[in-house]
C-alpha positions as CSV (number, residue, x, y, z in Angstrom):
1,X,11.1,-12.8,26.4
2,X,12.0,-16.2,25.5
3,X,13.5,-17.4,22.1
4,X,10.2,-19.4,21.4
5,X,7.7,-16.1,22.1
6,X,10.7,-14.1,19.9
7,X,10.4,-16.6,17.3
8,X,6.2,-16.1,17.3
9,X,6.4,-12.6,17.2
10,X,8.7,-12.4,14.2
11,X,6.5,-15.6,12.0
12,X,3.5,-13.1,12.5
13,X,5.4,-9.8,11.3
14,X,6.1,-12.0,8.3
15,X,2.8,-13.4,8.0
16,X,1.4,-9.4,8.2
17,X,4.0,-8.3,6.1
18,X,3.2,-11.1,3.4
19,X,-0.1,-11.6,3.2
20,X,-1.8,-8.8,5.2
21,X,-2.8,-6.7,1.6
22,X,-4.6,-9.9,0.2
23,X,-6.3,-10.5,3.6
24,X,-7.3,-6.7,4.4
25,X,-8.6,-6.6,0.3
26,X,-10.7,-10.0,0.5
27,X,-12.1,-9.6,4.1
28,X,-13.1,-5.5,3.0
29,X,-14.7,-6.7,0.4
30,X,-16.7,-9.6,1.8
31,X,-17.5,-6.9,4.6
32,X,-18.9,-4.9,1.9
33,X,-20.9,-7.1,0.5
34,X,-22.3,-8.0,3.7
35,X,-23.5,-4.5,4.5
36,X,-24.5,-3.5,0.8
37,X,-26.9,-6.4,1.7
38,X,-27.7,-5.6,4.9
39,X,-28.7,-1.6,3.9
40,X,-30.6,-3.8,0.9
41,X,-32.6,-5.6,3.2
42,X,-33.4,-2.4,5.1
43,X,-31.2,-2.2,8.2
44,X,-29.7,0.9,8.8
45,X,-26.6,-0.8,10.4
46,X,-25.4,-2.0,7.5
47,X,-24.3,1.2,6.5
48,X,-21.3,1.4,9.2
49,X,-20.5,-2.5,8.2
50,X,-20.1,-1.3,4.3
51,X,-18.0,1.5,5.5
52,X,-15.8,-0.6,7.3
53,X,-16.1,-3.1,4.9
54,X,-15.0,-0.2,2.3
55,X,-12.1,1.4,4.4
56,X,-10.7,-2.8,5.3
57,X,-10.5,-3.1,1.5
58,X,-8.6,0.6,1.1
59,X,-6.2,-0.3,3.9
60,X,-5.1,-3.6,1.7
61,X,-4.4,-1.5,-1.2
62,X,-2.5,0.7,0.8
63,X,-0.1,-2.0,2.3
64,X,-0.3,-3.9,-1.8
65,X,1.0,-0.6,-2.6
66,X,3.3,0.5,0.5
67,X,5.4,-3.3,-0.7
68,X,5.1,-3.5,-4.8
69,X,5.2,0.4,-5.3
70,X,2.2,0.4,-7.5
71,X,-1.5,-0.2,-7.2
72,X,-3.6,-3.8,-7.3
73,X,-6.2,-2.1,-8.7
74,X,-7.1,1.7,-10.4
75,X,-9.5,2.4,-8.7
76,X,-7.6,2.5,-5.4
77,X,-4.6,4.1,-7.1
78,X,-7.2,7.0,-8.5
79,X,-8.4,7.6,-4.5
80,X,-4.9,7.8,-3.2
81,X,-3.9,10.1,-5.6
82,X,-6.8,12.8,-5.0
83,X,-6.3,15.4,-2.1
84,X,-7.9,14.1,0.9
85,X,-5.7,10.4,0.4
86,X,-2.5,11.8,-1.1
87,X,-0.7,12.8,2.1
88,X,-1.0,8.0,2.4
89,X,-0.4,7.9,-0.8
90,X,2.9,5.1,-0.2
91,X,4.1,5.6,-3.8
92,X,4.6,9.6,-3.7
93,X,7.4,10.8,-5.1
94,X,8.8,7.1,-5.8
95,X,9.4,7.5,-9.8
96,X,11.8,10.2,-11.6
97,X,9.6,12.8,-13.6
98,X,10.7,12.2,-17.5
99,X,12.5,15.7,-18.8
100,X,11.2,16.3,-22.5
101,X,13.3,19.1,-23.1
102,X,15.8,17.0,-24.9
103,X,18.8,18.1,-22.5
104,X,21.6,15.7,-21.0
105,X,19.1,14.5,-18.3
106,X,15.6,13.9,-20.6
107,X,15.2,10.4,-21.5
């Protein structure tokens, strides 16, 4: 692999790394829109589109989350915490429970 290929490679891991939330969120979403419209003006197809639309706009929230520890938006953060989501959820068992107890440890 030369230097040049090398250097490609790690510009478009950054690129991903950096802005593939904002890119996954806006693109879902325009997908979205694009089927909601499409099932509005009565084809069937556009129900797959939304979905995809719908699961492109999850997977930015996922990676938002996966590098700022917390969720862009509450909706997405109120998904990834119910059962079917949680085992994704990228900020699980990230933040020290608070003790009320009044012990040493409690804050």
């Amino acid at each position: 692999m030369s230097t040049a290929t090398l250097g490609i490679l790690i510009l478009g891991a950054l690129a991903l790394w950096f802005l593939g939330g904002f890119v996954l969120r806006l693109g879902g979403l325009l997908i979205f829109v694009a089927g909601a419209v499409g099932v509005a003006s009565g084809n069937a197809g556009g129900i797959l589109v939304a979905t995809l639309g719908a699961l492109g706009w999850l997977a930015g929230h996922w990676h938002y989350a996966l590098r700022h520890q917390e969720y862009k938006s509450p909706l997405a953060r109120h998904l990834f915490s119910r059962w079917p989501l949680s085992r994704l959820d990228p900020t699980r068992d990230w933040s020290v429970p608070v003790d009320r107890s009044g012990g040493r440890w409690s804050r």
